[in-house]
N, CA, C and O atoms as CSV, one atom per row, in Angstrom:
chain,resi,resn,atom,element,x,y,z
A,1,UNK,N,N,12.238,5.241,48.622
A,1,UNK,CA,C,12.654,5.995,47.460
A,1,UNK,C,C,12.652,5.114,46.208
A,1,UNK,O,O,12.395,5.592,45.103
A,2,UNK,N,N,12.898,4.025,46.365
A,2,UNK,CA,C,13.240,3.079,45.359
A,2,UNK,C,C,11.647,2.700,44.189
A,2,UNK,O,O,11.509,2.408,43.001
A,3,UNK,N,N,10.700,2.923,45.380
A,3,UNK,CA,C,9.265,2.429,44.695
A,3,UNK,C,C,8.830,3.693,44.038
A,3,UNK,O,O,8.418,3.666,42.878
A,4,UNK,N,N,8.918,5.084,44.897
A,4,UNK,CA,C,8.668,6.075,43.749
A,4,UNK,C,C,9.703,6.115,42.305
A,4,UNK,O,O,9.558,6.888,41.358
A,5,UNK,N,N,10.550,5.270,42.421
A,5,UNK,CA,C,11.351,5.549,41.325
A,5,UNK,C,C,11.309,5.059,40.795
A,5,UNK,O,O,11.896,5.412,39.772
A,6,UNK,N,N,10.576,3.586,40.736
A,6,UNK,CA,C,9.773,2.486,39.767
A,6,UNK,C,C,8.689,2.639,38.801
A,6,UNK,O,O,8.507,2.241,37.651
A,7,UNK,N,N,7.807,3.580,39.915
A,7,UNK,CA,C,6.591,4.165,39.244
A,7,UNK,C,C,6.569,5.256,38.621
A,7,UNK,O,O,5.505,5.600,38.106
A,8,UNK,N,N,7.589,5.984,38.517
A,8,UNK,CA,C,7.964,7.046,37.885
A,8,UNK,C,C,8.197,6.512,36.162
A,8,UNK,O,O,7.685,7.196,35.276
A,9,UNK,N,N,8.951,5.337,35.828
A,9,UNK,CA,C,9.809,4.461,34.974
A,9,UNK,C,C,8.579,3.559,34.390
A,9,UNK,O,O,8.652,3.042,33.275
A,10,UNK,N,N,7.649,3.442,35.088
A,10,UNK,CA,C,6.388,2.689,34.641
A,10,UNK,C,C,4.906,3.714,34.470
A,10,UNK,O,O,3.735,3.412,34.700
A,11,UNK,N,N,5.373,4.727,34.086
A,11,UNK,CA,C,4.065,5.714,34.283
A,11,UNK,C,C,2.710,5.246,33.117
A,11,UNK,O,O,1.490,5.374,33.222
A,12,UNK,N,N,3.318,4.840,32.344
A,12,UNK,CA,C,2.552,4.409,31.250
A,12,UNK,C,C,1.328,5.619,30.307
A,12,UNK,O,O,1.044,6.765,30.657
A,13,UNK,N,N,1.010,5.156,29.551
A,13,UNK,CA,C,0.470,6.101,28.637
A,13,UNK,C,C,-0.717,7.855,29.391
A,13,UNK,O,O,-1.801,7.983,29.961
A,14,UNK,N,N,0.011,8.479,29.064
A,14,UNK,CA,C,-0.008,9.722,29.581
A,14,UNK,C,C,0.619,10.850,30.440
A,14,UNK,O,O,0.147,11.976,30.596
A,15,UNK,N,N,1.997,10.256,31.079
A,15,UNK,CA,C,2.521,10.560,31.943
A,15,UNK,C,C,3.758,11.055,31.371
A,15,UNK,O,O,4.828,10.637,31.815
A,16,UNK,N,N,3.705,12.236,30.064
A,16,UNK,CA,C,4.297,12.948,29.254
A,16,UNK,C,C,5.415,12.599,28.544
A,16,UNK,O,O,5.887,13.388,27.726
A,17,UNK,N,N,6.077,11.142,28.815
A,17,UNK,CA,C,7.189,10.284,28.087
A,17,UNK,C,C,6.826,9.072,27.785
A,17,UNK,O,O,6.394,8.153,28.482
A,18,UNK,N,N,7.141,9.208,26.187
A,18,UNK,CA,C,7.013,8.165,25.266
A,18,UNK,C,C,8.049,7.548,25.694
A,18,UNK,O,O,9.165,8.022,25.480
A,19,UNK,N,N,7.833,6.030,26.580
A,19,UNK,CA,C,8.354,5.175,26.718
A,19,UNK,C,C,8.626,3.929,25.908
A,19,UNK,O,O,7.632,3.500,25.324
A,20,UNK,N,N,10.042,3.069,25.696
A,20,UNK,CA,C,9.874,2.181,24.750
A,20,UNK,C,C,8.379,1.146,24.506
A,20,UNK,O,O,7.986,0.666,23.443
A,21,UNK,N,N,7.869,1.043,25.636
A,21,UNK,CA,C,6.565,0.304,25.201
A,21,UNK,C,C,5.573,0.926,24.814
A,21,UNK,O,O,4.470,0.443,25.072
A,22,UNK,N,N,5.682,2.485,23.901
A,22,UNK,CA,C,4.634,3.187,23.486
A,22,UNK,C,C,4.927,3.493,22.715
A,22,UNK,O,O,6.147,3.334,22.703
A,23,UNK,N,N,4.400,4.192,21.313
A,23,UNK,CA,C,4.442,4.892,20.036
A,23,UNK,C,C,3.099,5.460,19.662
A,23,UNK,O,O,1.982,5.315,20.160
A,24,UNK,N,N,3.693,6.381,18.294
A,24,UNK,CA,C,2.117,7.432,17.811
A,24,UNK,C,C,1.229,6.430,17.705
A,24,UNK,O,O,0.280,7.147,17.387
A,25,UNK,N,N,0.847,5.519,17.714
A,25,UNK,CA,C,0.067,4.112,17.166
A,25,UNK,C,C,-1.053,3.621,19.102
A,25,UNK,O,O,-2.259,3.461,19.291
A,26,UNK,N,N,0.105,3.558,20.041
A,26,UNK,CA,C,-0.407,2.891,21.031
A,26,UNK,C,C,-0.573,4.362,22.098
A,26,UNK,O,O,-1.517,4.357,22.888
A,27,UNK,N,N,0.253,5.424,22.076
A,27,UNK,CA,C,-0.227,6.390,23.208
A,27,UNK,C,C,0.394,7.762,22.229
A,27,UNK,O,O,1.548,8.191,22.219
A,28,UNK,N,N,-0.727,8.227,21.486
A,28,UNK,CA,C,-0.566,9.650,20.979
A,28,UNK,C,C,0.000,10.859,22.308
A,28,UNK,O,O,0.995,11.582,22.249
A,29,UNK,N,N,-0.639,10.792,23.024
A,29,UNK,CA,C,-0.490,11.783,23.851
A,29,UNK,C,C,0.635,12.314,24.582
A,29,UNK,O,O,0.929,13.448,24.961
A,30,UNK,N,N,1.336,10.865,24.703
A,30,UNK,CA,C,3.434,11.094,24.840
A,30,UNK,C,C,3.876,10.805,23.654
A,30,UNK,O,O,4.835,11.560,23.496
A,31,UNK,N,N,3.756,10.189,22.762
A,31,UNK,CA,C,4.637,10.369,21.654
A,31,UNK,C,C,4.297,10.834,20.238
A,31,UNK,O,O,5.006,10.598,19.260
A,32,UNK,N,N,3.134,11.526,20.216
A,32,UNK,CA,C,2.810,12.552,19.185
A,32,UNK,C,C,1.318,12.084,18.339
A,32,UNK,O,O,0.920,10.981,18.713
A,33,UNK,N,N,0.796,12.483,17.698
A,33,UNK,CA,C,0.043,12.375,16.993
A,33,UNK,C,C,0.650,11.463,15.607
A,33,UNK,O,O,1.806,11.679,15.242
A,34,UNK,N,N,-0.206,10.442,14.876
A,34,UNK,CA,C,0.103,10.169,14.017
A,34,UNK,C,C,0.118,10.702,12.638
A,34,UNK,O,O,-0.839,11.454,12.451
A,35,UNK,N,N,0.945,10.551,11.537
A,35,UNK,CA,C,0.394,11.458,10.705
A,35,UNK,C,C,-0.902,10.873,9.989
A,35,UNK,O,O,-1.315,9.836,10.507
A,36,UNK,N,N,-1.636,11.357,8.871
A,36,UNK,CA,C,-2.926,10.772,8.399
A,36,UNK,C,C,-2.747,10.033,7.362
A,36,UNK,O,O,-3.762,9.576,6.837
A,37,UNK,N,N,-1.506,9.727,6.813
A,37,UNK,CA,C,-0.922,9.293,5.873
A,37,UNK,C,C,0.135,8.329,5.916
A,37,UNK,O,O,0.950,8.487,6.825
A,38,UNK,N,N,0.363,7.026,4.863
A,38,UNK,CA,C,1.421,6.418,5.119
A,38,UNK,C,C,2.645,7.364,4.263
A,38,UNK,O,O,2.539,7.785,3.111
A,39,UNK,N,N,3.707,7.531,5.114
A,39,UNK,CA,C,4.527,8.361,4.577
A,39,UNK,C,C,5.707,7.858,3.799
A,39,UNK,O,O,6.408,8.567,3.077
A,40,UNK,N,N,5.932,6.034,4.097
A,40,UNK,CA,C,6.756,5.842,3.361
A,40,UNK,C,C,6.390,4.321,3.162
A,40,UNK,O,O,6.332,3.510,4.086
A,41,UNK,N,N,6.126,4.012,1.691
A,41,UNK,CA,C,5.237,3.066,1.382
A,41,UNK,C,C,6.328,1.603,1.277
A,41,UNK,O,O,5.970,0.532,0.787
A,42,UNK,N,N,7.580,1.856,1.811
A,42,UNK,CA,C,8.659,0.873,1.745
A,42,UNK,C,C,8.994,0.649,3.228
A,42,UNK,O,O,9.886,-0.194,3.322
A,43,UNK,N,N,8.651,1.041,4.227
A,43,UNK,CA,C,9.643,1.166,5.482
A,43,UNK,C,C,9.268,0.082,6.486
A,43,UNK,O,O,9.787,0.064,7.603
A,44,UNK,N,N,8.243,-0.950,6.042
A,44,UNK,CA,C,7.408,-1.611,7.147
A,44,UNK,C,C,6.960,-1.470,8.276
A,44,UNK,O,O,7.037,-2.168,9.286
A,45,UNK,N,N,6.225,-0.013,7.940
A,45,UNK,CA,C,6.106,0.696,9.516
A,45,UNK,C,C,4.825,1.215,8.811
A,45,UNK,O,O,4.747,1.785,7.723
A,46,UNK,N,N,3.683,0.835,9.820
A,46,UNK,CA,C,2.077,1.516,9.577
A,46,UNK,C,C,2.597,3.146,9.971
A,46,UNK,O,O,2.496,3.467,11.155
A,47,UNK,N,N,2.937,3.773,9.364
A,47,UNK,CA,C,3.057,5.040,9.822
A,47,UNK,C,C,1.911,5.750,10.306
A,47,UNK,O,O,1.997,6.233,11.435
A,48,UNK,N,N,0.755,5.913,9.593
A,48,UNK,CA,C,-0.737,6.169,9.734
A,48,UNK,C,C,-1.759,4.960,10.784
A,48,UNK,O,O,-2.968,5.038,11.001
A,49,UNK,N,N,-1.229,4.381,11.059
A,49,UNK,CA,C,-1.317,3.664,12.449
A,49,UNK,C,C,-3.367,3.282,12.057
A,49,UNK,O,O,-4.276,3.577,12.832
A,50,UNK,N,N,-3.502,2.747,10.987
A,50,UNK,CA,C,-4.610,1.978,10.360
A,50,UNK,C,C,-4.919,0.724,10.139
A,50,UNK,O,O,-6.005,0.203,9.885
A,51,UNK,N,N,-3.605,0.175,10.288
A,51,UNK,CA,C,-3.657,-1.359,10.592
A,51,UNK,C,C,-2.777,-2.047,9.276
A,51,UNK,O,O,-2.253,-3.160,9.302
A,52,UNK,N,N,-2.760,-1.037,8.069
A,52,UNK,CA,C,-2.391,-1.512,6.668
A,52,UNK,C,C,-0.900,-1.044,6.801
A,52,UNK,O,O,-0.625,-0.019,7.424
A,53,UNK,N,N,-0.025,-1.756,6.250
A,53,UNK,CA,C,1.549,-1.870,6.434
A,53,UNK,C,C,2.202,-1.339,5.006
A,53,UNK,O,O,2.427,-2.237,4.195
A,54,UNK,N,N,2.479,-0.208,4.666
A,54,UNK,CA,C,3.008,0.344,3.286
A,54,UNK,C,C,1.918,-0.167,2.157
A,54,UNK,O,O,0.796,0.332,2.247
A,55,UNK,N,N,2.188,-1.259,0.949
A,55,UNK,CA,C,1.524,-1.520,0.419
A,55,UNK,C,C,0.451,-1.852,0.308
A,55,UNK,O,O,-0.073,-2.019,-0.793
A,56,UNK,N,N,-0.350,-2.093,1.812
A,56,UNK,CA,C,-1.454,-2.706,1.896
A,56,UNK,C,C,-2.544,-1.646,1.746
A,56,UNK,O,O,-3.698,-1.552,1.328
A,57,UNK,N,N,-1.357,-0.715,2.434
A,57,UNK,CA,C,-2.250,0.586,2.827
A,57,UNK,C,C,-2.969,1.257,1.088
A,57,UNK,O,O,-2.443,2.279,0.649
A,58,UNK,N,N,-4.066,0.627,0.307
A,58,UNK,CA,C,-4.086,1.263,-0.826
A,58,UNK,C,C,-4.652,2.612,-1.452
A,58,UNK,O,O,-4.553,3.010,-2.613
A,59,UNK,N,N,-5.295,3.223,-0.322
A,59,UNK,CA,C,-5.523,4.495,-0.531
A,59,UNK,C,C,-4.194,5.042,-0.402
A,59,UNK,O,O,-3.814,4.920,-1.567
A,60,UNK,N,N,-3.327,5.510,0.158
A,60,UNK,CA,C,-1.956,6.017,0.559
A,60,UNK,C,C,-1.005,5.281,-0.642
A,60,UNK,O,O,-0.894,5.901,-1.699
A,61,UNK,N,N,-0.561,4.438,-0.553
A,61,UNK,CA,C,0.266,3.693,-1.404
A,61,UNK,C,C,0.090,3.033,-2.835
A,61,UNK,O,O,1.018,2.682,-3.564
A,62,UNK,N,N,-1.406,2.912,-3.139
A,62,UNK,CA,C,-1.855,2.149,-4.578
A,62,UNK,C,C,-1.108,3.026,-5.365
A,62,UNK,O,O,-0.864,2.363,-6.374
A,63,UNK,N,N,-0.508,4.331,-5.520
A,63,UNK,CA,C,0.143,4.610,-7.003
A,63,UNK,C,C,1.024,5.200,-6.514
A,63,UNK,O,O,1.335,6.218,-7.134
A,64,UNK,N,N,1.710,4.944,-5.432
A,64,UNK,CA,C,3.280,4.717,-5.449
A,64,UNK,C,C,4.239,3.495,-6.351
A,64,UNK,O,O,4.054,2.282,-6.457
A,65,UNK,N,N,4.927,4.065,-6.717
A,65,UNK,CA,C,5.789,2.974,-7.781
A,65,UNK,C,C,6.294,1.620,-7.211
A,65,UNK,O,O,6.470,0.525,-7.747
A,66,UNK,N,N,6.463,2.054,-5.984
A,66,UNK,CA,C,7.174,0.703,-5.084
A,66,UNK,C,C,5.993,-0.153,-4.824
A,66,UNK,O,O,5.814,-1.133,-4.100
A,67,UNK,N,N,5.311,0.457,-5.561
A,67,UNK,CA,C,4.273,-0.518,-5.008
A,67,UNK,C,C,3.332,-1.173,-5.697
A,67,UNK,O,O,2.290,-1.757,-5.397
A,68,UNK,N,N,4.109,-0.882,-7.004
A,68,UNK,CA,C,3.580,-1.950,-9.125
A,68,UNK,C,C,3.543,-3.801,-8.569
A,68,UNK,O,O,2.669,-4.627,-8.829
A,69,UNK,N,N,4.747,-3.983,-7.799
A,69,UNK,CA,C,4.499,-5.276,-7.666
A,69,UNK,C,C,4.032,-6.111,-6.737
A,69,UNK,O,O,3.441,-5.541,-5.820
A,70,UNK,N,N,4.103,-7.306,-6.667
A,70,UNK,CA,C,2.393,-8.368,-5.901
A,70,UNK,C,C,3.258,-7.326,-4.619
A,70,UNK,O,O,4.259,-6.611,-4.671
A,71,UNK,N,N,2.028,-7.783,-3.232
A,71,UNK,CA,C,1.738,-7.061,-2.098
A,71,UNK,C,C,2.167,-8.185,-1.193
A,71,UNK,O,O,2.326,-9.345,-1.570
A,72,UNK,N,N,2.406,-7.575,0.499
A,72,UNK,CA,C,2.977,-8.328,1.277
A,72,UNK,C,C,2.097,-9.428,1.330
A,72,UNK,O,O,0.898,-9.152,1.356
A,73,UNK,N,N,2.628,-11.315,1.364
A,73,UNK,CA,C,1.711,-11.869,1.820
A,73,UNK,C,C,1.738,-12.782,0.779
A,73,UNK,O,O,1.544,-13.981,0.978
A,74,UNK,N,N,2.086,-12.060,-0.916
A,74,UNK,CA,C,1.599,-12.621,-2.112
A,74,UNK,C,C,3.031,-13.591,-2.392
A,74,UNK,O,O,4.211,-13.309,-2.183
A,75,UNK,N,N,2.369,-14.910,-2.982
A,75,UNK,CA,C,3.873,-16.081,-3.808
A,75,UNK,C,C,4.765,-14.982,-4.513
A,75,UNK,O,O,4.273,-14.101,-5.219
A,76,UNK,N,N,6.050,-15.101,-4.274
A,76,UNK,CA,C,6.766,-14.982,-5.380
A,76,UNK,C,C,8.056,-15.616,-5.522
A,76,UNK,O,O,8.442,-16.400,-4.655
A,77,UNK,N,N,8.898,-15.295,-6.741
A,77,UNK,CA,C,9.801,-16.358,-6.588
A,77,UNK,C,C,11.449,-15.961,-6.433
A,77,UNK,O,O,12.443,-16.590,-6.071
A,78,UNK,N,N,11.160,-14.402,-6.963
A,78,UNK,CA,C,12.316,-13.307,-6.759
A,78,UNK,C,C,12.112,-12.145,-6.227
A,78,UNK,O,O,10.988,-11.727,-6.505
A,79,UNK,N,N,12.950,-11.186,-5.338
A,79,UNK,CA,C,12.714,-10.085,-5.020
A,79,UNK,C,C,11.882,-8.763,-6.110
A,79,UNK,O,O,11.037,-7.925,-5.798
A,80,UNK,N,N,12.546,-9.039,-7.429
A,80,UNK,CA,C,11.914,-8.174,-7.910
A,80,UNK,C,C,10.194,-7.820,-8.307
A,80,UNK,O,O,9.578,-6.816,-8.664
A,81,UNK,N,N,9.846,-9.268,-8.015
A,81,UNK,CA,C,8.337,-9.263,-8.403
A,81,UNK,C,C,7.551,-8.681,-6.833
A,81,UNK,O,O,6.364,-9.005,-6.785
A,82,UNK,N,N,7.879,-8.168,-6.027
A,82,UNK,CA,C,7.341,-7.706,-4.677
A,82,UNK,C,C,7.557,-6.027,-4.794
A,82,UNK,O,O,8.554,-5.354,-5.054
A,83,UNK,N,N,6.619,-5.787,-4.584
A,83,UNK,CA,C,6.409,-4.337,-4.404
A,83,UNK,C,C,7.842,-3.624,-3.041
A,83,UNK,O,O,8.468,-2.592,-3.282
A,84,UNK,N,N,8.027,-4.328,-1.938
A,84,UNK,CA,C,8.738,-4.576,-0.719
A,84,UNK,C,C,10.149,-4.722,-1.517
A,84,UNK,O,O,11.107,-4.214,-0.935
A,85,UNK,N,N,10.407,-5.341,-2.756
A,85,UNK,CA,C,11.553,-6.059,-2.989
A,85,UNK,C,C,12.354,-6.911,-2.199
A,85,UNK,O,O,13.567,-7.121,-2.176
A,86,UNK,N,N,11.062,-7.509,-1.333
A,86,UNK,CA,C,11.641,-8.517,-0.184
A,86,UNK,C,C,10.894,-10.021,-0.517
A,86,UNK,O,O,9.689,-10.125,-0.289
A,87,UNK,N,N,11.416,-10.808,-0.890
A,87,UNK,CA,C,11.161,-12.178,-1.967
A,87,UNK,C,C,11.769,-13.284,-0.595
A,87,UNK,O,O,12.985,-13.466,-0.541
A,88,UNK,N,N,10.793,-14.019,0.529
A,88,UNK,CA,C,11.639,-14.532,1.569
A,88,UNK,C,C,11.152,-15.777,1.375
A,88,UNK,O,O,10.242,-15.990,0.574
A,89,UNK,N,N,11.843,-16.924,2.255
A,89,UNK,CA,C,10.581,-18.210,2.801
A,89,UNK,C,C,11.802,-19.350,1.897
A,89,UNK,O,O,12.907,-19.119,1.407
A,90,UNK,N,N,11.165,-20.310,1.966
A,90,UNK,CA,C,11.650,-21.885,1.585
A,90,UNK,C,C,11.432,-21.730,-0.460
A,90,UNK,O,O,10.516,-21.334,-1.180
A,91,UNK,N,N,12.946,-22.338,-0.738
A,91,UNK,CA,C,11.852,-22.440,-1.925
A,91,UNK,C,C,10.668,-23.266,-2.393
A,91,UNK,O,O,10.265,-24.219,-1.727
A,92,UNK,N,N,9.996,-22.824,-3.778
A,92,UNK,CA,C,8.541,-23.036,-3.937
A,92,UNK,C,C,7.784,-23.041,-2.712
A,92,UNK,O,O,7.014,-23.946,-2.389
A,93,UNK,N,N,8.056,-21.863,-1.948
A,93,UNK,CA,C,6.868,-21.405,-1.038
A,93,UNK,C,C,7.552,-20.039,-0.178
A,93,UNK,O,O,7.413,-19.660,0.985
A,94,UNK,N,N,8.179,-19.623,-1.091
A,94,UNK,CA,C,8.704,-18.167,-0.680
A,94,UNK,C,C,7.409,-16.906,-1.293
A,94,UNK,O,O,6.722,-16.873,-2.314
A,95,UNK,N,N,7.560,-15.750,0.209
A,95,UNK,CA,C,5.793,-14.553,-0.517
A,95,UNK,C,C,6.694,-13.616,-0.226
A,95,UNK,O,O,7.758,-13.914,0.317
A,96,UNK,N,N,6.435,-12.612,-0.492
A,96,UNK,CA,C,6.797,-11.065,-0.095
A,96,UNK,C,C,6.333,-10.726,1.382
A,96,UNK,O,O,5.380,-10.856,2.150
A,97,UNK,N,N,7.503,-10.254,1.297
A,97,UNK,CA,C,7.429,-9.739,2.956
A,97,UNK,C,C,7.464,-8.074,2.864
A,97,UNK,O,O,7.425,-7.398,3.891
């Protein structure tokens, strides 16, 4: 009983439950379709599951407002100059996250 109840818990992509090791990104088919769009250009989540992360994403996000300043990746030296408003790292070598 114990081994059907393993493999039940390990069914993996298709076996109608989105399990923590799956999302719209890695198994549509249990945990939904993705949408075609990044839906929230702040959340650090590829929502549109394209590979581009909010700001990067610039068809979706280029004229969202949150997204006037430098892009993940880019120097900066305060939060406010990041599109993310996330300003991280050592100083003189802190980027937007």
């Amino acid at each position: 009983m114990g081994e059907f109840c393993r493999q039940v818990r390990t069914g993996g992509c298709g076996d109608g439950i989105c399990d923590l090791s799956e999302d719209r990104c890695t198994c549509a088919a249990d945990c939904g379709v993705p949408p075609t769009v990044e839906l929230d250009c702040t959340d650090g989540v590829d929502d549109d599951c394209d590979g581009d992360i909010d700001c990067d994403d610039l068809l979706d996000c280029g004229l969202d407002p949150a997204c006037n300043g430098s892009a993940v990746g880019d120097p900066c030296v305060d939060d406010g100059e990041c599109c993310t408003n996330k300003c991280k790292g050592a100083a003189g070598r802190k980027t937007c996250k």
